[in-house]
Gaussian input, Z-matrix of N, CA and C with variables (Angstrom, degrees):
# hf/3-21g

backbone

0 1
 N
 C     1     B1
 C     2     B2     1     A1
 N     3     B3     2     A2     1     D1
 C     4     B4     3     A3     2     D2
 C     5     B5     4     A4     3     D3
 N     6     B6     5     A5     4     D4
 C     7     B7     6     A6     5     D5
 C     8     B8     7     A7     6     D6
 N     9     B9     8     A8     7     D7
 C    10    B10     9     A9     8     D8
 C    11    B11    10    A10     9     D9
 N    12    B12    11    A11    10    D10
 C    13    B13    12    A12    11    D11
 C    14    B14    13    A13    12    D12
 N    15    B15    14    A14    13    D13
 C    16    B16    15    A15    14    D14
 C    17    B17    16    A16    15    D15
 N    18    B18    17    A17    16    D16
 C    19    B19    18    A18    17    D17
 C    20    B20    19    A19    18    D18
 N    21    B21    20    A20    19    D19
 C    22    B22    21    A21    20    D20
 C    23    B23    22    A22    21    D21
 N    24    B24    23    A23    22    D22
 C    25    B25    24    A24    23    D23
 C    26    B26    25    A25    24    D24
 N    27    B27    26    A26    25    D25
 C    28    B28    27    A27    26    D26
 C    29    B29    28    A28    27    D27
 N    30    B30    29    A29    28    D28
 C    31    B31    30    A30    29    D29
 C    32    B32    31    A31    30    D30
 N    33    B33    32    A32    31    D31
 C    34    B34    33    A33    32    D32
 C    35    B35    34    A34    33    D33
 N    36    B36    35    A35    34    D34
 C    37    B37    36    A36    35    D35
 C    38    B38    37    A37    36    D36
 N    39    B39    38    A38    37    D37
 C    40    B40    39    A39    38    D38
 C    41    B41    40    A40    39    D39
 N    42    B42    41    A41    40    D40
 C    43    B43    42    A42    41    D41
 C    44    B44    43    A43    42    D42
 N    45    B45    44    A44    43    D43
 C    46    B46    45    A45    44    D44
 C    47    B47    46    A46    45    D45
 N    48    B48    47    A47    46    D46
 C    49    B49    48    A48    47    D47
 C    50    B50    49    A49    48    D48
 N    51    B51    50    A50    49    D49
 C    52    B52    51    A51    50    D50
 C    53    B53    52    A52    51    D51
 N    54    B54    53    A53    52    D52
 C    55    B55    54    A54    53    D53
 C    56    B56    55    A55    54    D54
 N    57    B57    56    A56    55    D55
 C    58    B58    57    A57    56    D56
 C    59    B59    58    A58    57    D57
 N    60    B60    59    A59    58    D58
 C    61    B61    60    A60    59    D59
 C    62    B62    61    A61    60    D60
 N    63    B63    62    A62    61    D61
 C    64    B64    63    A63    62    D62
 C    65    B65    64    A64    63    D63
 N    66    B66    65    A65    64    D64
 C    67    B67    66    A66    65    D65
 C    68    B68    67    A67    66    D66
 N    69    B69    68    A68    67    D67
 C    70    B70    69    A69    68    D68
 C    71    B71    70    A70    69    D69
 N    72    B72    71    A71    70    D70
 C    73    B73    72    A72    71    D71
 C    74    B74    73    A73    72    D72
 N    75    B75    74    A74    73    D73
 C    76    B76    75    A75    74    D74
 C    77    B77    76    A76    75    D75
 N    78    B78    77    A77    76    D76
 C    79    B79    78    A78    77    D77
 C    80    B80    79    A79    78    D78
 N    81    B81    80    A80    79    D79
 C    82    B82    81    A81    80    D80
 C    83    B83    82    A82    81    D81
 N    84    B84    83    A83    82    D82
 C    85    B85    84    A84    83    D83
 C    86    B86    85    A85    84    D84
 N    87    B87    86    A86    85    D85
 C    88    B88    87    A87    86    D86
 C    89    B89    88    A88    87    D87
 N    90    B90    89    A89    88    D88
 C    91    B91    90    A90    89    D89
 C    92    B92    91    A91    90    D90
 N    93    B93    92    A92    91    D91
 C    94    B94    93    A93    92    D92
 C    95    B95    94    A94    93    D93
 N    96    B96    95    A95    94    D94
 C    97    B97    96    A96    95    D95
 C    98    B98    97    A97    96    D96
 N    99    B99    98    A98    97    D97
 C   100   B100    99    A99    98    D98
 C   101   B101   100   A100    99    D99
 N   102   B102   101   A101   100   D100
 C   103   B103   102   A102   101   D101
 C   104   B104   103   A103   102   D102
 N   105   B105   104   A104   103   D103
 C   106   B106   105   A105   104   D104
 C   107   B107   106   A106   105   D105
 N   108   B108   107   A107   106   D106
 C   109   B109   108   A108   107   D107
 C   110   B110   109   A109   108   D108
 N   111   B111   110   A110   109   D109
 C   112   B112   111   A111   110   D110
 C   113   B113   112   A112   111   D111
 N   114   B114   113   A113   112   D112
 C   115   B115   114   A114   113   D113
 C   116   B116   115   A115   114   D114
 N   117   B117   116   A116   115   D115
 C   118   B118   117   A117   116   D116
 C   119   B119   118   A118   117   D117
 N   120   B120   119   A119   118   D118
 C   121   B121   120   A120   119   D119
 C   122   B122   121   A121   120   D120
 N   123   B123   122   A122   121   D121
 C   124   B124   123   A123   122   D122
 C   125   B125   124   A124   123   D123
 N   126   B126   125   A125   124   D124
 C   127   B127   126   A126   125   D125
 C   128   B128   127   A127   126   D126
 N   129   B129   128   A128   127   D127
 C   130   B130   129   A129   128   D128
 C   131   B131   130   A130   129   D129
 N   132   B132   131   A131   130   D130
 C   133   B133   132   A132   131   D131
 C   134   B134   133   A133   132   D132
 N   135   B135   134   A134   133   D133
 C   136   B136   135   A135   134   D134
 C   137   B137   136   A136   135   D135
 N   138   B138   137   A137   136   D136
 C   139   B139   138   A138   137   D137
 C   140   B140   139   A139   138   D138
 N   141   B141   140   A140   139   D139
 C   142   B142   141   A141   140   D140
 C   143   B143   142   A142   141   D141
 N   144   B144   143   A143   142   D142
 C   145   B145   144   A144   143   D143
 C   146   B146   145   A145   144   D144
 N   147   B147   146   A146   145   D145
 C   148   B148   147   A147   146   D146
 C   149   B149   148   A148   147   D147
 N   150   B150   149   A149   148   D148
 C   151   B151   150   A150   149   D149
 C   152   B152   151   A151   150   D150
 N   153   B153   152   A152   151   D151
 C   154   B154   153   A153   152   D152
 C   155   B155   154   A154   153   D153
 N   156   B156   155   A155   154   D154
 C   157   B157   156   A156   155   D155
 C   158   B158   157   A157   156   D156
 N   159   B159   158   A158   157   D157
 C   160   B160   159   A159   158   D158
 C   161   B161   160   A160   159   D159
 N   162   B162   161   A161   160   D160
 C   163   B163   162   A162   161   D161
 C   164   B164   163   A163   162   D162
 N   165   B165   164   A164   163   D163
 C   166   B166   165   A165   164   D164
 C   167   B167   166   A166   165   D165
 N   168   B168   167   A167   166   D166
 C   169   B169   168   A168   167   D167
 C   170   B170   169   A169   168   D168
 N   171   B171   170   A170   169   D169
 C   172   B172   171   A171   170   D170
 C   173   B173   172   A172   171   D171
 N   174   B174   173   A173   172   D172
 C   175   B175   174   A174   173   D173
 C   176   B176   175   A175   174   D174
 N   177   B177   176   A176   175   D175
 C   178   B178   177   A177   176   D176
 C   179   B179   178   A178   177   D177
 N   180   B180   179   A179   178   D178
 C   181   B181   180   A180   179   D179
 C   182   B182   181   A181   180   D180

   B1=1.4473
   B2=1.5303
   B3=1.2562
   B4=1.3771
   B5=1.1982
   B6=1.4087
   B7=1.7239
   B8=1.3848
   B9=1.5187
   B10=1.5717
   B11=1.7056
   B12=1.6600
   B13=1.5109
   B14=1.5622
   B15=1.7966
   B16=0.9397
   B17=2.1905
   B18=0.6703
   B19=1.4212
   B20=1.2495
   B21=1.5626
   B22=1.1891
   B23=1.5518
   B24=1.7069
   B25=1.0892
   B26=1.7155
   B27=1.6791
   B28=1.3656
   B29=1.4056
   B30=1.1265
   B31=1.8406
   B32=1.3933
   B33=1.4469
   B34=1.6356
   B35=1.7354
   B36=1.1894
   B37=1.9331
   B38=1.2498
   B39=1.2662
   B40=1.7902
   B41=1.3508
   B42=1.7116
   B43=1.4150
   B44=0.9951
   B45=1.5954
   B46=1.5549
   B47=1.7102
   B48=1.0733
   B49=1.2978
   B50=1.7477
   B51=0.9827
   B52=1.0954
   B53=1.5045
   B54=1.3619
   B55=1.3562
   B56=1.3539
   B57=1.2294
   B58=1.2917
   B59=1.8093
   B60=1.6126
   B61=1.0682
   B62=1.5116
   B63=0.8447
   B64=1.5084
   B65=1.9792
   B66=1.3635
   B67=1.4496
   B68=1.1341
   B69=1.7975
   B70=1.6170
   B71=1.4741
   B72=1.6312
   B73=1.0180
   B74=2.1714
   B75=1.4642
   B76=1.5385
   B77=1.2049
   B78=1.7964
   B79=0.9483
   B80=1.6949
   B81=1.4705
   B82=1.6273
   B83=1.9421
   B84=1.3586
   B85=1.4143
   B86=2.0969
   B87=1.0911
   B88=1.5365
   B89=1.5706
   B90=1.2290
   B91=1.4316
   B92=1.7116
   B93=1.3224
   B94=1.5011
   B95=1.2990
   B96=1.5206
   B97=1.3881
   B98=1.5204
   B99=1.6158
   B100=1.2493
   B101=1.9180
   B102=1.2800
   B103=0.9426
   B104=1.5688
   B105=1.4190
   B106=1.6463
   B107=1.6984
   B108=1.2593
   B109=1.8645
   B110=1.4639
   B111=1.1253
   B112=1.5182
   B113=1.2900
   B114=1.1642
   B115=1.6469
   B116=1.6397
   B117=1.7732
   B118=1.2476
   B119=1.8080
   B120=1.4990
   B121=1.9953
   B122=1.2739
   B123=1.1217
   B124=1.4551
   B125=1.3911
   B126=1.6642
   B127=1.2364
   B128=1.8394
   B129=1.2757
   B130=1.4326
   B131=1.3008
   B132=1.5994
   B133=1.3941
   B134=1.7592
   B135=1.4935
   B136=1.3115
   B137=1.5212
   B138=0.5313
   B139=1.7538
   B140=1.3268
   B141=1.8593
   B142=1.3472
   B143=1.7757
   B144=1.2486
   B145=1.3175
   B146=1.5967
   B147=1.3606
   B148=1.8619
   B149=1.5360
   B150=1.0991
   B151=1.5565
   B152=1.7777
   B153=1.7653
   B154=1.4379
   B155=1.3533
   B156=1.7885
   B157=1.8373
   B158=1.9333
   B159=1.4381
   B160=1.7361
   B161=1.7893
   B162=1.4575
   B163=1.8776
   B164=1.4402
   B165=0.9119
   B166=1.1755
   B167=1.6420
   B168=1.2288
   B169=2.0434
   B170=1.4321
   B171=1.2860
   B172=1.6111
   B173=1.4546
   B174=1.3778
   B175=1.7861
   B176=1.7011
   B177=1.5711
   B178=1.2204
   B179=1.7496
   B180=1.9176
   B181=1.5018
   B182=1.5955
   A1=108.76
   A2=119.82
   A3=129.59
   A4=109.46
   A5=104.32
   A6=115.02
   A7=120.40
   A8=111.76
   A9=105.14
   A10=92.99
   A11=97.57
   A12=110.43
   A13=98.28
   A14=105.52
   A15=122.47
   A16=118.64
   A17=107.97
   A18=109.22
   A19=121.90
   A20=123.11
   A21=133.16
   A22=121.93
   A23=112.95
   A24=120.77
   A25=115.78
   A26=112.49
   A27=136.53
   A28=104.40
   A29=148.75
   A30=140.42
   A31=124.12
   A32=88.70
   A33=106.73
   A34=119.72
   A35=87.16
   A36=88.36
   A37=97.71
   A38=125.35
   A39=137.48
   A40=89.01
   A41=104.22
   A42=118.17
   A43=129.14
   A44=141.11
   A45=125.07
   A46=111.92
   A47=113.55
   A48=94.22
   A49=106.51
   A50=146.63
   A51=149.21
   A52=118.53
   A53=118.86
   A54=116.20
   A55=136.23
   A56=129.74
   A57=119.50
   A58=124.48
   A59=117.74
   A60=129.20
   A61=128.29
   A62=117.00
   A63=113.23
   A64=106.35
   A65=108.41
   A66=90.07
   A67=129.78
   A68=106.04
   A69=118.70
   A70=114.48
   A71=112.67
   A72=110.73
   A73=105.73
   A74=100.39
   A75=124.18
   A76=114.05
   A77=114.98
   A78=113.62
   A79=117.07
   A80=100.16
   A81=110.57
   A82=98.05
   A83=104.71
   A84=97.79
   A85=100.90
   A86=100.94
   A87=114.42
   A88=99.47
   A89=124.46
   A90=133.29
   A91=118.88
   A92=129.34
   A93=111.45
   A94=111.60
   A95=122.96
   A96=111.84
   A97=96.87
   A98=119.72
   A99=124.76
   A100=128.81
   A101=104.21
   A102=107.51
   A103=110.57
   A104=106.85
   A105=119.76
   A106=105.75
   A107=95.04
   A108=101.98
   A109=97.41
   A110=144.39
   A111=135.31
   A112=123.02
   A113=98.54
   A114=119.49
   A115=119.47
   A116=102.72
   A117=114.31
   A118=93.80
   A119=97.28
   A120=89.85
   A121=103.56
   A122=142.43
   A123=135.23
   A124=125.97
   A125=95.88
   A126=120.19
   A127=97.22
   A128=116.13
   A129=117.99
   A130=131.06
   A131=103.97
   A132=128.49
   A133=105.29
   A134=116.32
   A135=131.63
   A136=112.76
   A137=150.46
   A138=154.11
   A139=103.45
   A140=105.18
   A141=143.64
   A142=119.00
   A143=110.93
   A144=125.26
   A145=119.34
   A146=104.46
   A147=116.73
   A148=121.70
   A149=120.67
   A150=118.38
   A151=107.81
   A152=101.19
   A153=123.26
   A154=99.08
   A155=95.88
   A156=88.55
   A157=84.96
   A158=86.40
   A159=111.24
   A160=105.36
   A161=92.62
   A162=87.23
   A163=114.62
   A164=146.22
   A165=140.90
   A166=122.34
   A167=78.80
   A168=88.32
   A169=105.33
   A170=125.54
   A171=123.24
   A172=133.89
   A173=79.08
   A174=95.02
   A175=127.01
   A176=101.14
   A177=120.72
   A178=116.54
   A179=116.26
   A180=116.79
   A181=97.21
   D1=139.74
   D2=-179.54
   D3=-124.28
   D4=124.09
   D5=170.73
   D6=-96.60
   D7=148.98
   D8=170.72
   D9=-112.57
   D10=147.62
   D11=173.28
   D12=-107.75
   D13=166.09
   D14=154.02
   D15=-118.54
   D16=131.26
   D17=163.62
   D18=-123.67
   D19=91.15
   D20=179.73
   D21=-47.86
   D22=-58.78
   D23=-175.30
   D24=-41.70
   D25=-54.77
   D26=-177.06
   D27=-75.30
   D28=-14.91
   D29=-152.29
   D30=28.15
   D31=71.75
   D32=-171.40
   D33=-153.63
   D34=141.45
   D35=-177.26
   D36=-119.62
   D37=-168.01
   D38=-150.50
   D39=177.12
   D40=125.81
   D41=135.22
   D42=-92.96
   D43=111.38
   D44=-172.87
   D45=-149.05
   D46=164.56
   D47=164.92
   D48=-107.52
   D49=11.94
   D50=168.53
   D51=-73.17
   D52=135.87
   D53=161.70
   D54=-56.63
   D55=102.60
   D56=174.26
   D57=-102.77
   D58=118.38
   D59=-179.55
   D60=-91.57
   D61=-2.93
   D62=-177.71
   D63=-153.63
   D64=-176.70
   D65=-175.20
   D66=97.94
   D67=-11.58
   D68=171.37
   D69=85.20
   D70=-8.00
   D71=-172.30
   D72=-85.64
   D73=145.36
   D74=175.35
   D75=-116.11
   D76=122.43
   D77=171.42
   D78=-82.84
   D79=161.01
   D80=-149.27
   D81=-123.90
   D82=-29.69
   D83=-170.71
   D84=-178.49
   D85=153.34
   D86=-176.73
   D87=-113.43
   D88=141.75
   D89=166.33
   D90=-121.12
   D91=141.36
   D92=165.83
   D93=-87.19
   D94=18.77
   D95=-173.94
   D96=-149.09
   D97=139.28
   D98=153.15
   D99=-39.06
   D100=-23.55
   D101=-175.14
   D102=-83.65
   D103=-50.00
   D104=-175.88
   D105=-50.05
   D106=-50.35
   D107=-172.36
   D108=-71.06
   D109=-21.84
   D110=167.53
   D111=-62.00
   D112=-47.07
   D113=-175.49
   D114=-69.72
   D115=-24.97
   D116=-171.61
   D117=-89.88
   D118=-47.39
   D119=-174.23
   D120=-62.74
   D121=-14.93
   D122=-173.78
   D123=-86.21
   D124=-24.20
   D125=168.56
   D126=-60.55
   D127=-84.30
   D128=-172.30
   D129=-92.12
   D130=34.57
   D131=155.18
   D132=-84.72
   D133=-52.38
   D134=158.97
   D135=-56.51
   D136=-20.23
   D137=-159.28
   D138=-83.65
   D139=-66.84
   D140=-167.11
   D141=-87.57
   D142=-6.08
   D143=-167.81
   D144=46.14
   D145=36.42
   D146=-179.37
   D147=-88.65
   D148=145.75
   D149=168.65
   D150=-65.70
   D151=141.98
   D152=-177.78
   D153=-107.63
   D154=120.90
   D155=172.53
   D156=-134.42
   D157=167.91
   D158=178.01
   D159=-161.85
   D160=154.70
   D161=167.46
   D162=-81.75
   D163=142.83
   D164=123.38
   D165=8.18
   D166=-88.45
   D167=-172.37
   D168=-44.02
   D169=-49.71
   D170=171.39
   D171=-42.68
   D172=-46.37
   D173=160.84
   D174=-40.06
   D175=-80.01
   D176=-171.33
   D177=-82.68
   D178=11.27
   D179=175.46
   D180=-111.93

């Protein structure tokens, strides 16, 4: 499962599959696919004028 975050304070989203708890960050949406959760943060990385981050390794396993 892949989550997209939001972090308002910072102007930044996250693709990851990891949980993140603290940090200000809000999750925004769950995907079963790397691809879906990309496509969706990119969507409202563009929307919102925010920086898009993801790992690597998540990406390409």
């Amino acid at each position: 499962m892949y989550k997209v975050y939001l972090n308002p304070a910072e102007k930044r989203i996250l693709v990851t599959r990891r949980t993140i708890r603290e940090g200000g960050w809000l999750i925004l949406s769950r995907h079963a696919t790397w691809e879906k959760a990309y496509r969706r943060a990119v969507y409202i990385a563009d929307k919102l004028d925010f920086i898009l981050e993801w790992f690597l390794e998540e990406e390409i396993n």
